[in-house]
ZASEFI-493593 format. One line per field, with one value per residue (C-alpha): residue in three letters; z, y, x. Coordinates in pm, 1 decimal. Each point is the difference from the previous one (the first is absolute). Example, Ala and Ser with C-alpha at 12.3 -4.5 7.8 and 13.67 -1.06 7.14 Angstrom:
REM ZASEFI-493593
drenvo: ala|ser
up: 780.0|-66.0
north: -450.0|344.0
east: 1230.0|137.0
//
This chain:
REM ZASEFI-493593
drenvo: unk|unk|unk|unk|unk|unk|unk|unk|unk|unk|unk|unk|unk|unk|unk|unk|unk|unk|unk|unk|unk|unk|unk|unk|unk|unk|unk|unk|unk|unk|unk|unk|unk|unk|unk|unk|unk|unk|unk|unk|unk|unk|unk|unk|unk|unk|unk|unk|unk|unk|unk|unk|unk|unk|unk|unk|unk|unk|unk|unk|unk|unk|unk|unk|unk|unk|unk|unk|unk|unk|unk|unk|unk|unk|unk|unk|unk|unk|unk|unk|unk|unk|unk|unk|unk|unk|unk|unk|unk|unk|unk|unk|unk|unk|unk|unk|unk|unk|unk|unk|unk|unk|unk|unk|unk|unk|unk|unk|unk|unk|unk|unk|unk|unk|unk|unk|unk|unk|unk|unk|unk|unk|unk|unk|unk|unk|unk|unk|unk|unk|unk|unk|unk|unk|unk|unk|unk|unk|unk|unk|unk|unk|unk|unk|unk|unk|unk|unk|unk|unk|unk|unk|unk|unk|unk|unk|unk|unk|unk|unk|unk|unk|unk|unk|unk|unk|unk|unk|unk|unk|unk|unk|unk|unk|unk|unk|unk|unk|unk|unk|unk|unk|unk|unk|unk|unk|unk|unk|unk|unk|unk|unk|unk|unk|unk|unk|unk|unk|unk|unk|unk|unk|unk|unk|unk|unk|unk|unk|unk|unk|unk|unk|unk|unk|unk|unk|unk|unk|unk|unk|unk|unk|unk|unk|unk|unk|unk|unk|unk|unk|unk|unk|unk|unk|unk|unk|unk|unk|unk|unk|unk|unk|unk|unk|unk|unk|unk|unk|unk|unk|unk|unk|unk|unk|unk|unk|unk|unk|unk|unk|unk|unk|unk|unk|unk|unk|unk|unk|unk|unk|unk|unk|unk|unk|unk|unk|unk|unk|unk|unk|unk|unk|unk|unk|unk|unk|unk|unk|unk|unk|unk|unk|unk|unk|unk|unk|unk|unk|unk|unk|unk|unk|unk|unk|unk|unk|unk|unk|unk|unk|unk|unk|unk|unk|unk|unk|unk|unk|unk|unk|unk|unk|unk|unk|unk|unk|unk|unk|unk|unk|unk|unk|unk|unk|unk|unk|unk|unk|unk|unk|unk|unk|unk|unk|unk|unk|unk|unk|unk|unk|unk|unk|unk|unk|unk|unk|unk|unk|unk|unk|unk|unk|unk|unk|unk|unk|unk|unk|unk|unk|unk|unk|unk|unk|unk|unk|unk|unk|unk|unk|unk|unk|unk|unk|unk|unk|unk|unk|unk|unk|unk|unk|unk|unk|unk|unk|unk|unk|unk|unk|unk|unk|unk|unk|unk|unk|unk|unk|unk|unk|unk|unk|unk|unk|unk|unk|unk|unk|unk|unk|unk|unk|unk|unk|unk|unk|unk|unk|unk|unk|unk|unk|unk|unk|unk|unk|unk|unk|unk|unk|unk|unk|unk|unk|unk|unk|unk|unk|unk|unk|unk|unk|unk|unk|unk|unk|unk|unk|unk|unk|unk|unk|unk|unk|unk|unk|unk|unk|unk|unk|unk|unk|unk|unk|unk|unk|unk|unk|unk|unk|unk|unk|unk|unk|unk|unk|unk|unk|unk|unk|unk|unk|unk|unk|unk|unk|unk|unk|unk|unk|unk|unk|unk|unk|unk|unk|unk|unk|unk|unk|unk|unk|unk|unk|unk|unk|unk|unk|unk|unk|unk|unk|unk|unk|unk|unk|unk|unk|unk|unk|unk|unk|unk|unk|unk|unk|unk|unk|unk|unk|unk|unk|unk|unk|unk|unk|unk|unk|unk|unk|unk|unk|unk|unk|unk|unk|unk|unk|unk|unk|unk|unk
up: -2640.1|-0.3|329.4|142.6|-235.2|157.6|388.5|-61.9|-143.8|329.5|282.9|-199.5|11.7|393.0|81.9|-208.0|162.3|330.1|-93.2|-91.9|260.2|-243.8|-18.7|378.3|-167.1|-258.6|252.0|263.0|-302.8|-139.1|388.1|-44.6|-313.8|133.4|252.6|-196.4|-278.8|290.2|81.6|-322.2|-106.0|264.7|-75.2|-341.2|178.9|235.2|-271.9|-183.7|253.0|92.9|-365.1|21.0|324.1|-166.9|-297.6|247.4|175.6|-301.5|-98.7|295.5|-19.1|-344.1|98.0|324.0|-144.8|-304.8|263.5|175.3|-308.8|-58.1|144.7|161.3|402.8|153.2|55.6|-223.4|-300.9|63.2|54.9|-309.2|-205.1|149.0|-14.4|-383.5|7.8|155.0|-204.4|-316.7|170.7|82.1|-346.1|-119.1|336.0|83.5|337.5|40.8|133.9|156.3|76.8|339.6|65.3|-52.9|156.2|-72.4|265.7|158.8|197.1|246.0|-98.6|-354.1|-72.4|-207.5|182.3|-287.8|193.3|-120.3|211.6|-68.7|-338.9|-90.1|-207.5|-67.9|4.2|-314.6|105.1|380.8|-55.3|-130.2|443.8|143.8|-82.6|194.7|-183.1|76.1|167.8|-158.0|152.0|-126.6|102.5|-166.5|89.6|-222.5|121.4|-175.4|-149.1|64.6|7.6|244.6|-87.4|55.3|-18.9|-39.5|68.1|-203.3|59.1|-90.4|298.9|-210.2|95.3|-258.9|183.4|248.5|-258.1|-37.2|-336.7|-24.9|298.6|343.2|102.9|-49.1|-181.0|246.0|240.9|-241.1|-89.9|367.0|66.3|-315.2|7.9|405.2|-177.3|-231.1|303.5|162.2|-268.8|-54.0|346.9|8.5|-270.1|180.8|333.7|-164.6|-179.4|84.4|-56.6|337.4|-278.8|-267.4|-44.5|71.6|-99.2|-26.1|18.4|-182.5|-64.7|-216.1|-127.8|-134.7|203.2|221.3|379.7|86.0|373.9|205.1|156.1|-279.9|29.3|49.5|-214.0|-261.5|-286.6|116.9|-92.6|160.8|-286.1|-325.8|-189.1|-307.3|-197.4|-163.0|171.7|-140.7|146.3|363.8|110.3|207.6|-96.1|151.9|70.2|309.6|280.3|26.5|338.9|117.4|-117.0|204.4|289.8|-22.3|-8.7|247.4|-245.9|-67.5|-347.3|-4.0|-254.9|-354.6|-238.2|-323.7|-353.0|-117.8|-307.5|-325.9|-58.3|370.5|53.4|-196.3|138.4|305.3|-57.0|392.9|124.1|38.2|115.3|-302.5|-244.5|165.9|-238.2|170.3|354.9|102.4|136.7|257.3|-137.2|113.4|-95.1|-5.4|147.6|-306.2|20.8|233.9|-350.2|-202.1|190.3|241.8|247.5|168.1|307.4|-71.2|350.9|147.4|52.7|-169.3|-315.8|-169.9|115.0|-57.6|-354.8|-48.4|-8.9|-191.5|-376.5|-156.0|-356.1|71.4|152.3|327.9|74.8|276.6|211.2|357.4|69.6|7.6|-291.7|168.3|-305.2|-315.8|-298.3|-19.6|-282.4|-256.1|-215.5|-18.5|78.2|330.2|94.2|-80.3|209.9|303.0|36.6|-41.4|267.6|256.6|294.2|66.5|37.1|322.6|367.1|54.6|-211.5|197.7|215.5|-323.5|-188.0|-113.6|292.5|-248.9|-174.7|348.2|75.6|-292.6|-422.3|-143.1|-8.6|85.9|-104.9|6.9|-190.1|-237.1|211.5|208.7|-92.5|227.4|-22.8|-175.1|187.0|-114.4|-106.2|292.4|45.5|79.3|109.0|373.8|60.6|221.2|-377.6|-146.4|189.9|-14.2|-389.4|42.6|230.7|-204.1|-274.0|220.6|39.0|-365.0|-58.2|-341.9|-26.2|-299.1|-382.5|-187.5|-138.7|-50.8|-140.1|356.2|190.8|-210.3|-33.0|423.0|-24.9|-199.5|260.8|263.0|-188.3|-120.6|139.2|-52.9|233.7|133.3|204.6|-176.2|103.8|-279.6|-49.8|-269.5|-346.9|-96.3|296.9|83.1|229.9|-250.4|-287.0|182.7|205.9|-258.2|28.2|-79.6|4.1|62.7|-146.4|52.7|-118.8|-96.8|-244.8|-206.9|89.9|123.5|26.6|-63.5|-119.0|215.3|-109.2|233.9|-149.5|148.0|-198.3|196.9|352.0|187.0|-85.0|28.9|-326.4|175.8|-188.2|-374.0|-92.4|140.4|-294.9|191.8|-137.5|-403.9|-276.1|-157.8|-217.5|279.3|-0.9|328.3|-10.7|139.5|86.4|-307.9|-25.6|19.2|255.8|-275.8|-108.4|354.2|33.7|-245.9|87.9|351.9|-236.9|-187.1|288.1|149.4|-330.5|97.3|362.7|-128.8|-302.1|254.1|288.8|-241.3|-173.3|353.0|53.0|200.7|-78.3|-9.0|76.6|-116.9|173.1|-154.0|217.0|-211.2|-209.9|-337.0|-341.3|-36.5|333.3|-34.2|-284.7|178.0|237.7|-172.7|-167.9|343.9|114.4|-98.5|-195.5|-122.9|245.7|288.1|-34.4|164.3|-103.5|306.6|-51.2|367.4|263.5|166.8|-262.3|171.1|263.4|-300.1|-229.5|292.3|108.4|-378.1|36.9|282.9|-139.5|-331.2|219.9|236.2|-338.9|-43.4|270.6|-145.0|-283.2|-326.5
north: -9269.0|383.5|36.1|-210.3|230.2|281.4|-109.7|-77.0|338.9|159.7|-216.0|97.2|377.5|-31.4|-159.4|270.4|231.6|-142.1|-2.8|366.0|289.6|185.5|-225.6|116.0|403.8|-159.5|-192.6|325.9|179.6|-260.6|21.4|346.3|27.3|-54.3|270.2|200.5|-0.1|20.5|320.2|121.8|-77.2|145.9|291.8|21.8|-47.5|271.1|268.3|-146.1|98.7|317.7|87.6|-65.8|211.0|285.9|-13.3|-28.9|337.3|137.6|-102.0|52.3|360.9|90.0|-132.5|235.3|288.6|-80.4|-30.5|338.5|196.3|-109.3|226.0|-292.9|95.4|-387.4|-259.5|-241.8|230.8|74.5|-420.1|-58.1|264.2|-145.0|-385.0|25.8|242.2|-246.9|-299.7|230.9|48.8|-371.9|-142.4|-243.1|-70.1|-329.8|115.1|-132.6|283.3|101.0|280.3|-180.7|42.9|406.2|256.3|393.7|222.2|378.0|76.3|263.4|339.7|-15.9|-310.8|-311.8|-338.5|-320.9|-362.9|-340.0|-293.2|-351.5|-49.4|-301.1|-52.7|-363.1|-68.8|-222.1|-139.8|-113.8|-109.6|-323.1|-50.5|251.1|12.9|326.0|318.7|385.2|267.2|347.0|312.7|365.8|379.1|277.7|422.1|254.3|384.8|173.0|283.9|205.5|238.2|248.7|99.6|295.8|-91.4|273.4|-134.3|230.5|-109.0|150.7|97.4|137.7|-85.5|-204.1|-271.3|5.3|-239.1|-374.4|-193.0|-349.7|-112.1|125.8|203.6|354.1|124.2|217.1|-339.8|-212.0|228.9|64.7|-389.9|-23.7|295.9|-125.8|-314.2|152.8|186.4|-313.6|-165.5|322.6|3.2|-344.0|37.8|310.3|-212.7|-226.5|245.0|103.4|400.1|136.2|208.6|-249.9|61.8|329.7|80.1|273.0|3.3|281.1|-44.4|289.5|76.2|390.3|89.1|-135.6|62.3|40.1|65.4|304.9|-4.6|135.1|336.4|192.7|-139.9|233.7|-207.3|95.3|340.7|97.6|242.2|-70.6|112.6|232.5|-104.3|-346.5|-44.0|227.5|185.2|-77.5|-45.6|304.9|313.6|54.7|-267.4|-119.2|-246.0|-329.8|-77.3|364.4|-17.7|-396.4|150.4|327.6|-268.8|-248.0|-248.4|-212.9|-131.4|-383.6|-13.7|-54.7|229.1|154.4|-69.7|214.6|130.3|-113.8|-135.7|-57.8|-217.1|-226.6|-31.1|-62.1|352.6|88.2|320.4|288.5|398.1|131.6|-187.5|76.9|-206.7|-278.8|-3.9|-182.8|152.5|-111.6|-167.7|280.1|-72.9|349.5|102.9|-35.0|243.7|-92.3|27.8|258.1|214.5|173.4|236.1|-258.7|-86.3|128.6|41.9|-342.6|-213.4|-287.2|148.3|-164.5|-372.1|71.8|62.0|-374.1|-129.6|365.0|-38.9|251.9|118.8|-172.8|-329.1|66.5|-221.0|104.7|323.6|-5.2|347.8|262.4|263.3|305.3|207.5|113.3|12.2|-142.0|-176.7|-294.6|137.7|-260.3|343.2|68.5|-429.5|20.4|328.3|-120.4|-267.3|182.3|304.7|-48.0|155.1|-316.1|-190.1|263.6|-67.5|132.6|-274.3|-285.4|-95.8|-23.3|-313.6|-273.5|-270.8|-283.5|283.4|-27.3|-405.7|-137.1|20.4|-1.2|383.5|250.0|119.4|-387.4|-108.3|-286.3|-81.4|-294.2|-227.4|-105.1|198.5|-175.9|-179.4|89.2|-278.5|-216.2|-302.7|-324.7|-199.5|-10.6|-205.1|390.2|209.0|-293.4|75.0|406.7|-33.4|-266.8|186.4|293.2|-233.7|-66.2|344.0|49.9|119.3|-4.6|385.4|260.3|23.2|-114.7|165.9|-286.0|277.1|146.0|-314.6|-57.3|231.5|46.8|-396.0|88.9|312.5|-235.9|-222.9|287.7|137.9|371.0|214.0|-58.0|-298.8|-94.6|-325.0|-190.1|-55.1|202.9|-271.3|163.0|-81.2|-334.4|-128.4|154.6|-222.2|-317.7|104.7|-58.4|258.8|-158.3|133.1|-239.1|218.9|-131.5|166.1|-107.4|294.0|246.2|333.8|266.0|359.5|-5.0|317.3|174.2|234.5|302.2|278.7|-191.8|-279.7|-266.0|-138.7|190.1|-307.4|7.6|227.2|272.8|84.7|-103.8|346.4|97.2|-113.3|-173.3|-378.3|-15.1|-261.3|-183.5|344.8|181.1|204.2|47.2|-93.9|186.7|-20.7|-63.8|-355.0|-298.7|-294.4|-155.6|268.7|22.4|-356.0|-11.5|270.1|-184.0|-310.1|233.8|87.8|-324.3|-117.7|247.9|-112.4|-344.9|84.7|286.3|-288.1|-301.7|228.5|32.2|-356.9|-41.1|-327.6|-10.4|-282.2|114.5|-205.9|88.1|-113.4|-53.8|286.2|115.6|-53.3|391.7|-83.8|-278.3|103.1|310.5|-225.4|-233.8|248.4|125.6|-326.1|-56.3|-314.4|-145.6|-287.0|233.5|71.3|-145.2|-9.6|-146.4|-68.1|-146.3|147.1|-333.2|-32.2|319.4|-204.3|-287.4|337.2|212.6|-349.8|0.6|336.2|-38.0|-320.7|201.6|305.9|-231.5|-80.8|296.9|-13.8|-253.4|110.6|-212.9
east: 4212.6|1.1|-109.8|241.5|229.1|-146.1|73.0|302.0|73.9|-178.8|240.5|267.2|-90.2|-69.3|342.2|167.5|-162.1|96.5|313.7|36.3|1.7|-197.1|-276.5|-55.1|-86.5|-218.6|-216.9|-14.7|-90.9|-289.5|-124.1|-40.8|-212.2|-346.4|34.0|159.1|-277.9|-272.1|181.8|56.0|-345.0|-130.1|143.8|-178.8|-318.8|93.2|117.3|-326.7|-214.5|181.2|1.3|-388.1|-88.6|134.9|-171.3|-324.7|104.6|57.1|-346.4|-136.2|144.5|-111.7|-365.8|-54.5|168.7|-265.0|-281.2|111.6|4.7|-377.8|-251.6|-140.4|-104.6|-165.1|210.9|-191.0|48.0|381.3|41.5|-193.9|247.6|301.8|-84.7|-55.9|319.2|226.4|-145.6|145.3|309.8|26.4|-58.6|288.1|195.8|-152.8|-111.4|-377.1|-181.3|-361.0|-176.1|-27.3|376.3|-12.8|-152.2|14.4|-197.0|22.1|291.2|61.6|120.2|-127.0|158.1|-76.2|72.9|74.2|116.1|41.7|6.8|54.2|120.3|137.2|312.4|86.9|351.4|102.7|383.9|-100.2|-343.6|238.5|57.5|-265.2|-378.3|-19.4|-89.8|131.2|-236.2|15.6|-157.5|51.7|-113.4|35.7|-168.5|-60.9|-41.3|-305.0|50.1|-347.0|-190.8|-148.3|-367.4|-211.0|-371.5|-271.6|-388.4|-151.6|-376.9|-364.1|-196.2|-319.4|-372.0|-10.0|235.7|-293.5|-136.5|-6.1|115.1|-56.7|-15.1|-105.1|259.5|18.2|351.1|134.5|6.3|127.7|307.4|33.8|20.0|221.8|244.3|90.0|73.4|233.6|192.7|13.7|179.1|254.5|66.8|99.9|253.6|144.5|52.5|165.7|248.4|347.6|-90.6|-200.3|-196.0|-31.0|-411.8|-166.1|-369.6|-238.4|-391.8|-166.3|-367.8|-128.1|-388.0|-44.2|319.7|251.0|34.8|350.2|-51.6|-85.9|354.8|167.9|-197.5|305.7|223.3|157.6|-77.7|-377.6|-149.8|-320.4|-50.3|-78.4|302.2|-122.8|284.5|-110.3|-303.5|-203.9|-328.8|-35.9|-423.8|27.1|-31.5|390.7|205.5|-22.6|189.8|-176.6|146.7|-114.2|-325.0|-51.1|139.0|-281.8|-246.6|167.4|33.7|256.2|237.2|-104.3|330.1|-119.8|172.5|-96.6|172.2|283.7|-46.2|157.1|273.5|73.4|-294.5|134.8|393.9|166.7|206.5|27.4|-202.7|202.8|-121.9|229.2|-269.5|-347.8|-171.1|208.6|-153.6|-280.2|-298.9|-261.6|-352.6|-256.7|-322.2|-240.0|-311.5|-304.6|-273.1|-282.0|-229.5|-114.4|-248.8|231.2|-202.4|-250.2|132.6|304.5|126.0|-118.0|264.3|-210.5|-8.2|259.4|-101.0|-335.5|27.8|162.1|-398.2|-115.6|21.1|190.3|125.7|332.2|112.3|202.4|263.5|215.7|-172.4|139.7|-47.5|-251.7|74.8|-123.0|71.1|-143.6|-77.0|-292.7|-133.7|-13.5|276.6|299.8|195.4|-202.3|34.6|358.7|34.0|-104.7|235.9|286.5|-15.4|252.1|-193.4|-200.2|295.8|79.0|52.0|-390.3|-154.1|176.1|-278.9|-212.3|225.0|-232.1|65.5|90.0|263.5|166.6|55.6|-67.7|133.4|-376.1|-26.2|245.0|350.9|122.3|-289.5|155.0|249.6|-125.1|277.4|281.4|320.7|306.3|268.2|360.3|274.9|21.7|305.7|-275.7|283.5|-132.1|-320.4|-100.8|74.2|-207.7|-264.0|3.2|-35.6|-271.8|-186.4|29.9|-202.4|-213.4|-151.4|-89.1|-371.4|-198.6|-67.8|6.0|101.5|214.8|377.0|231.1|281.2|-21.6|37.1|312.8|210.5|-30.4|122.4|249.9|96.0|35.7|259.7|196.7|312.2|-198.6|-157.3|-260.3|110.4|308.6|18.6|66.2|343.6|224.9|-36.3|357.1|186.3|148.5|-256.4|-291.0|159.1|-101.2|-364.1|-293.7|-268.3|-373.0|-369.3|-286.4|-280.1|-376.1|-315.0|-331.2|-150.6|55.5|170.2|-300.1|-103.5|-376.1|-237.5|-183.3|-308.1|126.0|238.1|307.3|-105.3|190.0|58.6|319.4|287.9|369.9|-33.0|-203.8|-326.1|69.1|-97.3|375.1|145.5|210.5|-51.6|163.5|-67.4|252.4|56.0|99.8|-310.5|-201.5|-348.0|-277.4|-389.7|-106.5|190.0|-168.6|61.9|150.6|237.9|133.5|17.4|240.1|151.1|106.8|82.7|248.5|175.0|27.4|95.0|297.6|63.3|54.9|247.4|184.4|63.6|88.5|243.6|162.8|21.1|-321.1|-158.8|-359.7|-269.8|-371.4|-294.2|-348.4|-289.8|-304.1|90.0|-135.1|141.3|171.5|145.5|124.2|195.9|165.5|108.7|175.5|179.9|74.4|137.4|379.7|-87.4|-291.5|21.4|20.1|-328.1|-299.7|-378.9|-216.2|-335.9|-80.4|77.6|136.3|282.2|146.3|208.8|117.0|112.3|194.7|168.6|79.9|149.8|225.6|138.2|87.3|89.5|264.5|117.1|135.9|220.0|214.9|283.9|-10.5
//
């Protein structure tokens, strides 16, 4: 009964509705429902979507500027930082997400690159007539802000690295294998820079002294006297001109320079003519006495080599020449005055020079300097530049003693904007505010000037004799012959001790390597190093390569601007 009530009700409407012109609006309009809800849902899905793909670039943005402000440098570290980044940033917007849909990588131009590719949003309102799904993909690039760096290898070159430790291979090789690793990696990150000088380094290996180079003989930061004001007593009776007295003898400067005295030994103040004490002056080893019984063949040109195999009241360490001169005697006066007369060193006793004195750095006036000379700042950006500074590496010999503080504060002259070189840039200008200067230091001993039993009572270093006065404790006061090796070992420790504190003060950031090194060293060097994690104890000389890797990692680091 009511559905018969029902139908009735239903013709009834229809013939109305036929009946009445406006029945003919209300069935257009009914036609048009269904697309007008497919278009108006639609719509929704669209401004859904739309709604969603920003939220993703936003993401997407947040997470690579995140991953550029890291100090990541791979690929795989920066996509590790920015996947977990963007999965953060993602949280909450119902957008399924995996780390197989991002990617974060190196750009050009000291850029970082973040994508996303193939994210699906599922569209609610026309999934009701569509089972397709919408495709999302995103980039975003972030500019680094970075760094430039200025790298000083400041590296031990002493016998001792002549040595093996743990395994096979002698030091010197393994930090030459290592350090050209380290190079390699710096000059990688400087190709890939914006900057044409984003990377420079320096190589200064250092044992008693440091050899700058014999082409800077005429430079005016160079004095080839002994300037009496801060240096103190020269070794000849009147102070002489190194490079005169080489070219009397037709010898040569092999480039190794002496200490200045305190406090510009420990400083990168430049070298200036109105502060003698300032300058630099050329290593000159002197002439020791032939031995102690002058008179016996006296005038033989043989004398003085012949007495190497004669024993004698005093050990002789470096005599190149024949003295020719008295006093005789066994008096530490007479000794000590026959090395000091300036006639031997004349144009007539040229012929007589010890042969070895000539060629060689065993005996001679360049005695103790048989290292390589340093190599200034140079940009490694070019594969050629690479190569120069690894070449340079290459030529490093195990020779000498040891004097860290020396070795130092010439790496630190090579990174300041100071005479000598001054090519570091200026820290206080707008370019210095964004290069980071860094040392590498390496050593493996302690700091030495040993005792001799002769009235000089030491070997001729980058100090002079240590009877001079010209090497001070950490009191300031100078120490003389009657100091033990231990007194002027710490005496060296006191003022690298000073080096350090002087360069970190300035902004120089240190990295301290100790190869096999003792207890007391080790603990000057870590308080050398800018942080205790900058500093390195090896015990094998195979772990050299694994700890400079280390290094340059940290040091590339540094480019990058937190």
């Amino acid at each position: 009964m009511l559905m018969t009530m029902w139908k009735r009700l239903a013709a009834r409407l229809v013939r109305r509705l036929g009946d009445d012109e406006r029945g003919a609006i209300a069935v257009q309009f009914a036609l048009l429902l269904i697309p007008i809800a497919i278009l108006t849902f639609g719509l929704i899905d669209l401004s859904r979507a739309s709604v969603q793909k920003r939220q993703l670039q936003d993401a997407l943005d947040a997470a690579t500027l995140m991953a550029a402000r890291s100090t990541a440098t791979t690929n795989a570290d920066l996509d590790a930082i920015g996947d977990a980044a963007l999965a953060t940033e993602m949280a909450g917007l119902g957008v399924t997400l995996t780390a197989a849909n991002s990617t974060f990588s190196l750009g050009d131009n000291n850029t970082v690159v973040g994508t996303i590719q193939n994210v699906t949003i599922k569209p609610i309102i026309s999934n009701l007539w569509s089972t397709g799904d919408a495709n999302v993909s995103a980039g975003s690039t972030v500019m680094r802000s970075v760094n430039k760096l200025e790298v000083a290898l400041v590296l031990d070159n002493t016998g001792s690295m002549g040595s093996t430790l743990g395994s096979g291979t002698k030091k010197i090789d393994a930090l030459i294998d290592a350090s050209k690793s380290l190079v390699d990696v710096l000059s990688a990150a400087a190709a890939r820079a914006s900057e044409t000088d984003a990377v420079k380094i320096s190589v200064v290996p250092f044992s008693m002294t440091v050899n700058v180079g014999s082409a800077y003989k005429t430079e005016s930061w160079m004095s080839g006297k002994m300037p009496a004001t801060g240096y103190g007593t020269d070794v000849f009776a009147t102070n002489q001109d190194r490079f005169a007295l080489l070219s009397n003898l037709g010898l040569t400067w092999a480039g190794c320079v002496e200490s200045r005295p305190a406090p510009y030994d420990v400083t990168d103040d430049p070298p200036t003519s109105a502060t003698p004490a300032s300058l630099f002056v050329p290593f000159f080893a002197p002439d020791e006495p032939d031995d102690n019984t002058v008179g016996v063949n006296q005038s033989s040109s043989t004398r003085y080599r012949d007495s190497r195999t004669t024993s004698t009241s005093y050990p002789i360490l470096n005599n190149w020449l024949p003295d020719g001169v008295s006093p005789s005697g066994t008096s530490a006066t007479a000794w000590s005055s026959r090395s000091t007369p300036i006639a031997k060193y004349g144009p007539n006793n040229k012929n007589n020079v010890l042969s070895l004195a000539k060629t060689g750095t065993v005996y001679g006036p360049n005695s103790g300097c048989g290292m390589t000379s340093l190599m200034r700042l140079t940009n490694v950006r070019t594969t050629t530049d690479r190569d120069l500074v690894k070449t340079k590496l290459g030529q490093m010999v195990a020779n000498g003693n040891t004097n860290v503080a020396m070795g130092l504060v010439w790496g630190w002259h090579t990174l300041s904007n100071n005479a000598p070189f001054a090519d570091g840039v200026n820290p206080t200008t707008a370019d210095g505010k964004k290069t980071t200067k860094v040392i590498v230091l390496l050593t493996d001993g302690d700091n030495t000037n040993d005792t001799y039993n002769n009235p000089n009572n030491s070997a001729y270093t980058g100090y002079g004799y240590i009877g001079q006065g010209r090497l001070k404790n950490a009191s300031g006061t100078s120490l003389t012959t009657s100091s033990t090796a231990t007194n002027r070992r710490d005496a060296i420790d006191s003022r690298e001790k000073l080096v350090c504190d002087n360069a970190k003060a300035k902004g120089v950031k240190i990295y301290a390597i100790g190869v096999g090194v003792s207890s007391h060293s080790k603990t000057i060097l870590q308080d050398c190093a800018s942080k205790l994690d900058m500093y390195y104890d090896v015990t094998d000389a195979a772990q050299l390569t694994a700890v400079f890797n280390t290094i340059a990692g940290s040091i590339q680091n540094l480019r990058i601007t937190k």
